[in-house]
N, C-alpha and C positions, 0 to 999 in steps of 0.2 A: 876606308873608314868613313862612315857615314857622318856628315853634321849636325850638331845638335840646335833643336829651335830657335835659338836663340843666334847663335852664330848665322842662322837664315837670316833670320829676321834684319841682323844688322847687315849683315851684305848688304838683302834687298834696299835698304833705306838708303844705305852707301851708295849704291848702284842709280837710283832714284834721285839722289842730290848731285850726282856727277850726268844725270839726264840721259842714264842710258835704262830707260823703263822698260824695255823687254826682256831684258836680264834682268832688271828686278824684278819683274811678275814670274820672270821663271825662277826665281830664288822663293817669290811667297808661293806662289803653286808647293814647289821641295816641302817649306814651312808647313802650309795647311794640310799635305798628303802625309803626314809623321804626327800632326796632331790638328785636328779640323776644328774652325773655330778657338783656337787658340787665343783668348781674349789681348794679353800683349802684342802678339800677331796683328790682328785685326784693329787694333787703335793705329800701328804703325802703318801699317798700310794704308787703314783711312786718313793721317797724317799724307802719307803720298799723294791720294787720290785727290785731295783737298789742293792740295800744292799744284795739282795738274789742273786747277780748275772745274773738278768733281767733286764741289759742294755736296750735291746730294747722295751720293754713293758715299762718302767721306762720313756723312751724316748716321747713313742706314748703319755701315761696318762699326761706326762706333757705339750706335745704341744696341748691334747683335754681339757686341764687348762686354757689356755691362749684366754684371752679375745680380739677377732680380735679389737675391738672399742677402747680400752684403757689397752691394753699390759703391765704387769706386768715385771719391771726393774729386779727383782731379777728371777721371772720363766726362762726369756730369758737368762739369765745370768746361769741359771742351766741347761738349755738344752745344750749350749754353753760346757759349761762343759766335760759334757758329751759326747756330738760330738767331742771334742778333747781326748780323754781317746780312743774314735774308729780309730782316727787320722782320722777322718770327720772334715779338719780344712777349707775348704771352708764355707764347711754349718753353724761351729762355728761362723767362721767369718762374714756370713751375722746375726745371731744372735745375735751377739756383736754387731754391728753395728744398729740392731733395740734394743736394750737394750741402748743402749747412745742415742740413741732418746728421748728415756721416760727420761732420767736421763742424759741431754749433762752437766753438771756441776761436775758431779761424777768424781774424778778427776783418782782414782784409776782404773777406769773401762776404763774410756781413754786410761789410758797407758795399762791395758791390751787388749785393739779392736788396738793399734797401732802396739805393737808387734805383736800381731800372724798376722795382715796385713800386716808389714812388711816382716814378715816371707814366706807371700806368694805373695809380690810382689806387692799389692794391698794398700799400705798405700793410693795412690794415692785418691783411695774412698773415707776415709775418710775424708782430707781435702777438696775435691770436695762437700762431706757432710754439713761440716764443713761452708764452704763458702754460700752454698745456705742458711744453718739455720740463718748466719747472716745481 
């Protein structure tokens, strides 16, 4: 009986936190061949890749994650991440700012898209944001 995606998925991750990473690539390899670009897939993985020191590939998997139609609050929120660890705090910052879209009542995510706006001088966006959504 075959595994189903998910159950890949966590192997691989399992497999990846106990540092044995070629058994988990052969677990996301299983994962992607049953369903390709599988977006949970693909955040998990670039979750690994990240961990291995594959910022950028970490980076790519989770923006080929993210659904242009209806944009996941917490993926945007980890690329954000991310692009600030590269000190890519503009790029954070238009990320944060599409992560409070999907999620303008998050209060905590607020104040984090205010400061690093603030930080770059750009607060201004946001309440311009802000105003239009109401």
């Amino acid at each position: 009986m075959s595994k189903k995606i998910g159950e890949l998925v966590s192997e691989a991750t399992e497999l990846a936190k106990e540092k044995r990473f070629l058994e988990s690539a052969d677990a996301f390899k299983e994962a992607f061949a049953i369903l390709p670009a599988d977006p949970s897939a693909l955040r998990e993985l670039a979750s690994v890749m990240v961990d291995l020191g594959e910022t950028e590939t970490g980076l790519s998997l989770l923006a080929d994650s993210v659904d242009p139609e209806k944009p996941d609050m917490e993926t945007l929120r980890r690329i954000a991440t991310l692009l600030r660890g590269k000190n890519r705090l503009n790029e954070a910052g238009d990320f944060l700012i599409c992560a409070l879209a999907q999620d303008s009542k998050n209060e905590e995510l607020f104040v984090e898209t205010l400061g690093l706006l603030t930080e770059l001088g750009r607060e201004g966006e946001l309440f311009a944001e802000d105003a239009a959504t109401s």
